[in-house]
C-alpha positions as CSV (number, residue, x, y, z in Angstrom):
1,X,15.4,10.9,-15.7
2,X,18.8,9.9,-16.5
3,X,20.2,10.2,-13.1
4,X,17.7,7.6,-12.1
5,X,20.2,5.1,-14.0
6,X,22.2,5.0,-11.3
7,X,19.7,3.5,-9.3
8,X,18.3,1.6,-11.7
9,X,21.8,-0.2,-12.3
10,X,22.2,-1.1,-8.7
11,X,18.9,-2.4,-8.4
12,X,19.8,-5.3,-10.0
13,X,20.5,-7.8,-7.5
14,X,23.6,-9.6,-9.1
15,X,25.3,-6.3,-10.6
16,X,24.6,-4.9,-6.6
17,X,27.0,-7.8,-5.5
18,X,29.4,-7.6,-7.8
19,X,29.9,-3.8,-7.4
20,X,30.1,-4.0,-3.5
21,X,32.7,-6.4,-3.8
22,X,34.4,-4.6,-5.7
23,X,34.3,-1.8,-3.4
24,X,35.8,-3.6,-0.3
25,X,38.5,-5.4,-2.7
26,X,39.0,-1.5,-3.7
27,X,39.7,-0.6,-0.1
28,X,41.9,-3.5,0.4
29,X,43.9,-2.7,-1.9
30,X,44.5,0.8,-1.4
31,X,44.7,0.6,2.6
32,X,47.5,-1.8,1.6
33,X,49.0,-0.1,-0.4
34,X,49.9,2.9,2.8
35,X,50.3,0.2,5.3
36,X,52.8,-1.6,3.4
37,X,54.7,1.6,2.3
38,X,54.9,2.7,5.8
39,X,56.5,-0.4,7.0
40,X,59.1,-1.0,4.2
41,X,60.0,2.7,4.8
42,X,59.9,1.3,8.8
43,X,62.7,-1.0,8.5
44,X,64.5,0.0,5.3
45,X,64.5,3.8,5.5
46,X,65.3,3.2,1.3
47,X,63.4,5.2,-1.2
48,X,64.4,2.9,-3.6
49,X,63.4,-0.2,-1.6
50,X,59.8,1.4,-2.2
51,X,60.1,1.4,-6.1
52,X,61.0,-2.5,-5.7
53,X,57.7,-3.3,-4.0
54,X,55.8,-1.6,-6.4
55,X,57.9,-3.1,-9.3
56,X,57.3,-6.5,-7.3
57,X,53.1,-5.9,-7.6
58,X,53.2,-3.9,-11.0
59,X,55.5,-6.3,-13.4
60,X,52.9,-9.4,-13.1
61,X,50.2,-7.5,-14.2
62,X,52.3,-7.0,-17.7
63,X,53.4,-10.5,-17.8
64,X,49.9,-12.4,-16.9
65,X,47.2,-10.0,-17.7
66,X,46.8,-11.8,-21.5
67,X,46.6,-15.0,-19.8
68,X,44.2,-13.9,-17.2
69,X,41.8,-12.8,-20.2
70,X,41.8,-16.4,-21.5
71,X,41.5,-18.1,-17.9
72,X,38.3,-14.7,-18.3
73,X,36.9,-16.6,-21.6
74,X,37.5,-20.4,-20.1
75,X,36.0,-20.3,-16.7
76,X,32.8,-19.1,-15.5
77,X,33.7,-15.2,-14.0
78,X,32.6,-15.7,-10.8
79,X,34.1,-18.7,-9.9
80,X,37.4,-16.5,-10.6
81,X,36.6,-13.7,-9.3
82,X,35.7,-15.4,-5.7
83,X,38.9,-17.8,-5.6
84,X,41.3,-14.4,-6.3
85,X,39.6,-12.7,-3.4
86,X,40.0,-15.9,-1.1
87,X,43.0,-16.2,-2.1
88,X,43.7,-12.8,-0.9
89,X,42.2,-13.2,2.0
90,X,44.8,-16.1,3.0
91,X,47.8,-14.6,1.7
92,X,47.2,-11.0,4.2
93,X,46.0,-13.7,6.8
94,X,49.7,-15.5,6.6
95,X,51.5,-11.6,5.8
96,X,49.2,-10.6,9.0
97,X,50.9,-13.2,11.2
98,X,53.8,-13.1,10.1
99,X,54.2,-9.0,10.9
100,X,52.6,-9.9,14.2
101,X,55.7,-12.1,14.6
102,X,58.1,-9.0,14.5
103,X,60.1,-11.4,11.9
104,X,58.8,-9.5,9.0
105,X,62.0,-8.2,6.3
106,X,62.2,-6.8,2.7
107,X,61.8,-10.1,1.1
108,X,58.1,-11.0,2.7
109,X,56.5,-7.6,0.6
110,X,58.6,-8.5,-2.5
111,X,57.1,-11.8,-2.7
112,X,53.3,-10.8,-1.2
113,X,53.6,-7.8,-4.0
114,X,54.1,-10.3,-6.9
115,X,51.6,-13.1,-5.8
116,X,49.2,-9.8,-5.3
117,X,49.8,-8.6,-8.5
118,X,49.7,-12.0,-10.4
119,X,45.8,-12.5,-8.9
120,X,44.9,-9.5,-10.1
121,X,46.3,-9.8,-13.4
122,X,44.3,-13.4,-13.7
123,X,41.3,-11.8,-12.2
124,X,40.8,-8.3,-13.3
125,X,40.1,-8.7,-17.3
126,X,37.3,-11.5,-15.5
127,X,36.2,-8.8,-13.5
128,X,35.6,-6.2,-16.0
129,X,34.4,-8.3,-18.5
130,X,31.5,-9.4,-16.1
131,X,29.8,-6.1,-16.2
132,X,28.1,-6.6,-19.3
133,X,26.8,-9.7,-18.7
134,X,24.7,-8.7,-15.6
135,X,22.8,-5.6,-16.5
136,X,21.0,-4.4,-19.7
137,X,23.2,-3.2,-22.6
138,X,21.5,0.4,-22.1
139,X,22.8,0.7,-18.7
140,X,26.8,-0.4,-19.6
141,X,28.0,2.9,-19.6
142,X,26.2,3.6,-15.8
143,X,27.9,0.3,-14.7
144,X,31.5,0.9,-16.0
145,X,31.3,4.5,-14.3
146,X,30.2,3.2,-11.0
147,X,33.0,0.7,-11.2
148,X,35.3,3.7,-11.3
149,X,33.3,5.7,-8.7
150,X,34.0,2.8,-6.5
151,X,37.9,3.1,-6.8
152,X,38.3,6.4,-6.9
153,X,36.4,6.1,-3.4
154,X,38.7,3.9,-2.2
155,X,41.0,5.8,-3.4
156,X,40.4,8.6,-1.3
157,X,39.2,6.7,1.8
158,X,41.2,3.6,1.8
159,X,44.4,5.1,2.6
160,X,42.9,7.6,5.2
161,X,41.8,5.0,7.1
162,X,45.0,2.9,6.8
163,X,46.7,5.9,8.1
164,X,45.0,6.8,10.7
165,X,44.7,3.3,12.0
166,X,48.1,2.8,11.9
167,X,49.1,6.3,13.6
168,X,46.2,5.8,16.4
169,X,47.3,2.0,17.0
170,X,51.2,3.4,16.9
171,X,50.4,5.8,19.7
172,X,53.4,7.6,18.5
173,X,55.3,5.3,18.3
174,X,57.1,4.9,14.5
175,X,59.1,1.5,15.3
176,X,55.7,-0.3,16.2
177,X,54.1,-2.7,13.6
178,X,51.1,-3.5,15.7
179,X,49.5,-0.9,14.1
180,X,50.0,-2.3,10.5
181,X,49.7,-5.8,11.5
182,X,45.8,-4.9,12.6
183,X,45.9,-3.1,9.0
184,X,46.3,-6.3,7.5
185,X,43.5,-8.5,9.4
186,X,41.0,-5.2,8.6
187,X,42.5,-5.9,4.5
188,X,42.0,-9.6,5.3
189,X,38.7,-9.2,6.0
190,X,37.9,-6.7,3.2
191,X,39.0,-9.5,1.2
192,X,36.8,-12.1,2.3
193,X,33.6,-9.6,2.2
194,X,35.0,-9.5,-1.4
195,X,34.5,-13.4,-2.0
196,X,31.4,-13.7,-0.1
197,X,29.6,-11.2,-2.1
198,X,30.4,-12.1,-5.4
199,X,29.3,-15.6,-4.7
200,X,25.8,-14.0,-3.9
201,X,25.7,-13.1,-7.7
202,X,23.5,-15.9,-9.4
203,X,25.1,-16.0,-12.7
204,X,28.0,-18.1,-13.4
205,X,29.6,-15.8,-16.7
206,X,29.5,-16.5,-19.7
207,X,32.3,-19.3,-21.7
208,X,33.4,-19.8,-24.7
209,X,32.8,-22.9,-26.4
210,X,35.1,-25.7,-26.3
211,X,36.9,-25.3,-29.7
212,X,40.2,-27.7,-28.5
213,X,42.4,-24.4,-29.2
214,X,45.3,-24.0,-26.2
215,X,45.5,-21.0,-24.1
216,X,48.4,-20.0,-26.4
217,X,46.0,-19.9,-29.3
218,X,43.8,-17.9,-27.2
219,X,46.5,-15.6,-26.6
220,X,47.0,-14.9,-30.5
221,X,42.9,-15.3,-31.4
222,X,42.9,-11.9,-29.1
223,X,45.5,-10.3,-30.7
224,X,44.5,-11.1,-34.2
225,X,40.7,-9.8,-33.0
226,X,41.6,-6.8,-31.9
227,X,43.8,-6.1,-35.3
228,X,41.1,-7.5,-37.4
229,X,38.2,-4.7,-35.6
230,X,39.5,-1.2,-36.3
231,X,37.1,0.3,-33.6
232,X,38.7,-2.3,-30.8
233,X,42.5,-1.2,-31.8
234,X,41.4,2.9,-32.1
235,X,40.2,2.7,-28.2
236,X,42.7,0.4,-27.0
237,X,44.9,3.1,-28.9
238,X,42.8,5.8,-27.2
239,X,43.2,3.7,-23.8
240,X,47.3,3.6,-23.8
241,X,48.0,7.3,-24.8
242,X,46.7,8.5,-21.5
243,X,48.6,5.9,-19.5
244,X,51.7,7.1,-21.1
245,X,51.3,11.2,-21.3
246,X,48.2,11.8,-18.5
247,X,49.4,9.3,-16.0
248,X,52.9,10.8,-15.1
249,X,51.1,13.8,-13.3
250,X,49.9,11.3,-10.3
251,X,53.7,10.5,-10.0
252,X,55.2,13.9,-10.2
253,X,52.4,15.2,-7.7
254,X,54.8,14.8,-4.4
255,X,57.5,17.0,-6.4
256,X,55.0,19.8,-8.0
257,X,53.6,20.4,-4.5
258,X,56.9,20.5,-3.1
259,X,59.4,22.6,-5.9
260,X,56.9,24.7,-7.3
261,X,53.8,25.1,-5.3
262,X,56.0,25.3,-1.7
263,X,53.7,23.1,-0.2
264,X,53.7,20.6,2.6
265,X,51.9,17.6,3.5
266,X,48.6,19.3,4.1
267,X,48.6,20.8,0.7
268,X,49.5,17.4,-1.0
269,X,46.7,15.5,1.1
270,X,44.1,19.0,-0.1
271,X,46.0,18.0,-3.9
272,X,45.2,14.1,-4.0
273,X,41.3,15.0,-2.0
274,X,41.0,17.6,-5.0
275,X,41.7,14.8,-7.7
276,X,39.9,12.1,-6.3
277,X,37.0,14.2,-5.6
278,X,36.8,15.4,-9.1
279,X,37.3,12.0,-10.2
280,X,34.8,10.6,-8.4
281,X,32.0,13.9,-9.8
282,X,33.6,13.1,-13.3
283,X,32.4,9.3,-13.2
284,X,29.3,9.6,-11.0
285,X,28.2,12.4,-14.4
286,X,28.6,10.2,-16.8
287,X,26.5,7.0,-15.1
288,X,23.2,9.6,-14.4
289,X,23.6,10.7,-18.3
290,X,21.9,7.9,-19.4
291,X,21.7,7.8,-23.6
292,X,24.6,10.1,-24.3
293,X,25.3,11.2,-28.0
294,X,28.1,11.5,-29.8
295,X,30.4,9.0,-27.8
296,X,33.3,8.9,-29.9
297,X,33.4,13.0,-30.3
298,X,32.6,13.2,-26.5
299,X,36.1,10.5,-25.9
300,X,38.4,12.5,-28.3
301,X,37.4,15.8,-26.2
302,X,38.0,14.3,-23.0
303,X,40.8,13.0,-23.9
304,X,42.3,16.5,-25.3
305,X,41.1,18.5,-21.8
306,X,43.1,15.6,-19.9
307,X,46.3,16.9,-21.7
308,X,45.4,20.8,-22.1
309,X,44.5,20.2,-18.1
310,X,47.8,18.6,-17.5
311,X,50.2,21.1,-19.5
312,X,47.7,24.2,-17.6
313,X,48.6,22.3,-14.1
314,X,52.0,22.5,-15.2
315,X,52.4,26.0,-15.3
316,X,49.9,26.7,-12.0
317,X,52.1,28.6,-9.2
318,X,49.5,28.6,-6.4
319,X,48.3,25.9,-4.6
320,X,44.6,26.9,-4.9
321,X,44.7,27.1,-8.8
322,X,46.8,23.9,-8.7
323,X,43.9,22.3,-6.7
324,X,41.1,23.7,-9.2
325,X,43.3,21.9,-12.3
326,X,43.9,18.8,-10.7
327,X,40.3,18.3,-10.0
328,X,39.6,19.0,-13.3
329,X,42.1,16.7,-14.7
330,X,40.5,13.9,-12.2
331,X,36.7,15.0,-13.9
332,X,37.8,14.9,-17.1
333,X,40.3,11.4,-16.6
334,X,37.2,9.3,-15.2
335,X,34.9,10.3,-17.3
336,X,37.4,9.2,-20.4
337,X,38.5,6.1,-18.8
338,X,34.5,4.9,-18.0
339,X,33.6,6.1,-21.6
340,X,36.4,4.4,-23.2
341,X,36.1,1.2,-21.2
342,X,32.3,1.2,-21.7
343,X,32.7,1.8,-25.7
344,X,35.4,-1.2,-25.6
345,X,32.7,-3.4,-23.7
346,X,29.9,-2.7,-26.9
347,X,32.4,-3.3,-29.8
348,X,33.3,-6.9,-28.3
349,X,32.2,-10.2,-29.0
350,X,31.1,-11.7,-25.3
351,X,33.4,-14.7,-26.0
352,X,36.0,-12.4,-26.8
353,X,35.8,-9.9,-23.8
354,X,38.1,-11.1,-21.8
355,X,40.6,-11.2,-23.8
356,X,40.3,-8.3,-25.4
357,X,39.7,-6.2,-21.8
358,X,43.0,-8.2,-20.7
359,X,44.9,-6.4,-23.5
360,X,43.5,-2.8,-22.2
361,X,44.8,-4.0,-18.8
362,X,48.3,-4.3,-20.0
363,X,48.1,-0.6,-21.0
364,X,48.7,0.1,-16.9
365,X,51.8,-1.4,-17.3
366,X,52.8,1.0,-20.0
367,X,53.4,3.6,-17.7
368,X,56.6,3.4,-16.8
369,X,57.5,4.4,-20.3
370,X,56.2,7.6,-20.1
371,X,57.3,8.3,-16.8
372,X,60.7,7.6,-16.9
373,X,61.5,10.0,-19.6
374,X,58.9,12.7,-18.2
375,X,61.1,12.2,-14.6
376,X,64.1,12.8,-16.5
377,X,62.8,16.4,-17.9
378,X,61.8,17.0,-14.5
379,X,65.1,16.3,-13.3
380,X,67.0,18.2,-16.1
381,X,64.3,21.0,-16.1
382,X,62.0,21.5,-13.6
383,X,58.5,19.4,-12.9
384,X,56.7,22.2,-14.4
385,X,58.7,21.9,-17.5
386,X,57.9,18.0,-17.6
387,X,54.2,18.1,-17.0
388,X,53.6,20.7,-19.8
389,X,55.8,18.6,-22.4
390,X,53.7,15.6,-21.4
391,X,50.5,17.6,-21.7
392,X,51.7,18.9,-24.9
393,X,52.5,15.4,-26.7
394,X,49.5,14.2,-25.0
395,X,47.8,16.2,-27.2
396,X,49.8,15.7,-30.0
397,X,49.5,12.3,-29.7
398,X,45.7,12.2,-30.0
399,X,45.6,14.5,-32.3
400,X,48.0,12.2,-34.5
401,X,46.0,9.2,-33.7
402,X,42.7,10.8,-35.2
403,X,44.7,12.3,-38.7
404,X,46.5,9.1,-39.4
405,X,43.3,6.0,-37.8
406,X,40.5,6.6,-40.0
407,X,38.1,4.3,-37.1
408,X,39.4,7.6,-34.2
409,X,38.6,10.1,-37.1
410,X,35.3,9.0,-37.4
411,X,34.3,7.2,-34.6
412,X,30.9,8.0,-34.0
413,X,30.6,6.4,-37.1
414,X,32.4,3.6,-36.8
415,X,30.7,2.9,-33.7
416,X,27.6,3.4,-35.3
417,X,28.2,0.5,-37.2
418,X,26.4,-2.7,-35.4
419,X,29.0,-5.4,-34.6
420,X,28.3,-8.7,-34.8
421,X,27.8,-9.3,-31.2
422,X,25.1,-6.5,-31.2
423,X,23.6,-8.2,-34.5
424,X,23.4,-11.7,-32.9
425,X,21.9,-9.6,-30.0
426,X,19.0,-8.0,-31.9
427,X,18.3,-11.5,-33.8
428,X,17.8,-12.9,-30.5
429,X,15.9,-10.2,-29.3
């Protein structure tokens, strides 16, 4: 059965280490994410102080992701994937004490966002490019969905937890950072989990050969790869449009529930659970459907029911039909994301992957341009207005993409088409 791929996936031992250290890194990072928000909001009481610490985590991640994929191609995987984790580990350690301290201002999260978000820029294209390496090629698709099973989980949980630590540690009271320093040793020792169980994985990840290039070279060998593979560009292409038109909604979530649903804080939370849970169902169907058909048809229609999802949200007016949409958007969203990621992963050259999954990171840091002018409809218009115009040139956009890139118009295909990665495979085979 195909469901059984699942099981088969995380049967194998070193694939079973990485993914569980994934998962705590996962719920490190998103408990952080509440405990730190809570505690600038603490002492600053400045919205905009919060859009700087996210900036601060958020801007390394589109200056040193490139780099990160050829430190991914250079180095053996898990050596980097352990030392970020470590490194984590110390760095919440030293933020840990130095909250305990009561000492803690603005400046300490500005510079623990953008040494986070530098390791995980160096790390992540390492991280993802891993996957392949440690189960059969069959079972690539079941291994990039449980990745994003695993941080939509966290997703869900992570900052439940932080909050509730925080508020039962607080006892009420909001000017306490006990609370959030106890956050940060439980993050802290998430972290380390993280490192010890990747070093349980046996194999080292694959390098490329010495060739006496520099890592600028690198840089511009990736670049040149991915124009030089029309399949790689189309789902890096395919990869970027949702970041820009599909992302927005996440943003815009706190001001939907608020200005046009009437909501309050229960209705958000029942929102985000609604999103994460289809998320999590959307990602956990595609890793039990084994041998699926028709990938690239199957990624051009997920990717149109994100934005017809998104501009149908839009226009909900009841917090119940908001709540179906959302989840459907968070099916629909994982699913595309592991598909896309998972097609990427086949079409690429294994001394190439890093690289080329580094360049798919830097899509994340995209974002901002489509939210800035989606926030500015919403603030001339209405949200509602705003998330049906990004829904609709969502749409447009991939409807564009497959009339004018012949390798999106026919990407089954295309995909069809053995690379030479999968050749070199089957001559070794």
């Amino acid at each position: 059965m195909a469901g059984r791929d699942i099981f088969t996936a995380l049967e194998v031992p070193d694939y079973r280490w990485l993914w569980m250290g994934s998962l705590a890194s996962q719920f490190a990072m998103n408990m952080q994410i509440v405990a730190r928000g809570w505690l600038v909001y603490a002492l600053t009481s400045s919205a905009l102080d919060l859009a700087w610490v996210t900036l601060s985590f958020m801007l390394p991640q589109a200056l040193f992701s490139l780099w990160g994929g050829v430190v991914a191609d250079r180095m053996p995987k898990r050596r980097i994937i352990a030392t970020a984790q470590a490194t984590n580990c110390i760095l919440t350690i030293v933020m840990a004490a130095v909250i305990f301290t009561g000492r803690v201002e603005m400046w300490h999260f500005l510079v623990m966002g953008v040494l986070n978000g530098t390791i995980l820029a160096l790390s992540m294209p390492a991280r993802q490019a891993f996957i392949p390496e440690l189960i059969p090629e069959r079972l690539i698709f079941t291994g990039m969905a449980l990745n994003t099973t695993s941080w939509n989980l966290s997703r869900i949980l992570g900052p439940a937890v932080a909050g509730l630590l925080i508020a039962w540690l607080a006892a009420g009271d909001t000017s306490s950072v006990f609370g959030v320093g106890v956050v940060y040793c439980v993050i802290a020792l998430l972290y380390g989990v993280a490192a010890l169980t990747v070093m349980r994985v046996s194999q080292p990840g694959r390098m490329k050969a010495p060739d006496g290039k520099t890592p600028l070279h690198d840089v511009v060998d990736g670049l040149r790869y991915v124009r030089a593979h029309p399949p790689v560009l189309a789902l890096i292409l395919l990869s970027i449009v949702p970041f820009l038109f599909g992302m927005p909604l996440n943003t815009l979530l706190p001001a939907f529930n608020e200005e046009v649903l009437g909501g309050g804080p229960d209705d958000l939370g029942f929102l985000i659970s609604c999103m994460g849970l289809g998320a999590i169902l959307g990602s956990l169907m595609l890793a039990s459907m084994g041998e699926l058909r028709n990938k690239g048809r199957w990624l051009l229609a997920s990717c149109t029911a994100w934005g017809v999802f998104t501009i149908a949200f839009g226009s909900a007016e009841r917090v119940v039909t908001a709540a179906v949409l959302v989840g459907l958007v968070g099916l629909v969203s994982a699913w595309n994301m592991s598909l896309n990621r998972g097609l990427l992963q086949m079409q690429v050259d294994s001394t190439m992957r890093g690289r080329i999954m580094s360049i798919d990171m830097m899509s994340h840091g995209l974002m901002p341009l489509g939210v800035i002018p989606i926030g500015y409809l919403a603030d001339r218009f209405s949200v509602a207005v705003a998330l049906e115009a990004a829904g609709a040139v969502f749409v447009l956009s991939v409807v564009l993409l497959a009339c004018f890139n012949r390798s999106i118009r026919h990407m089954d295909r295309v995909l069809a088409t053995p690379t030479r990665a999968q050749s070199l495979a089957n001559q070794t085979e």
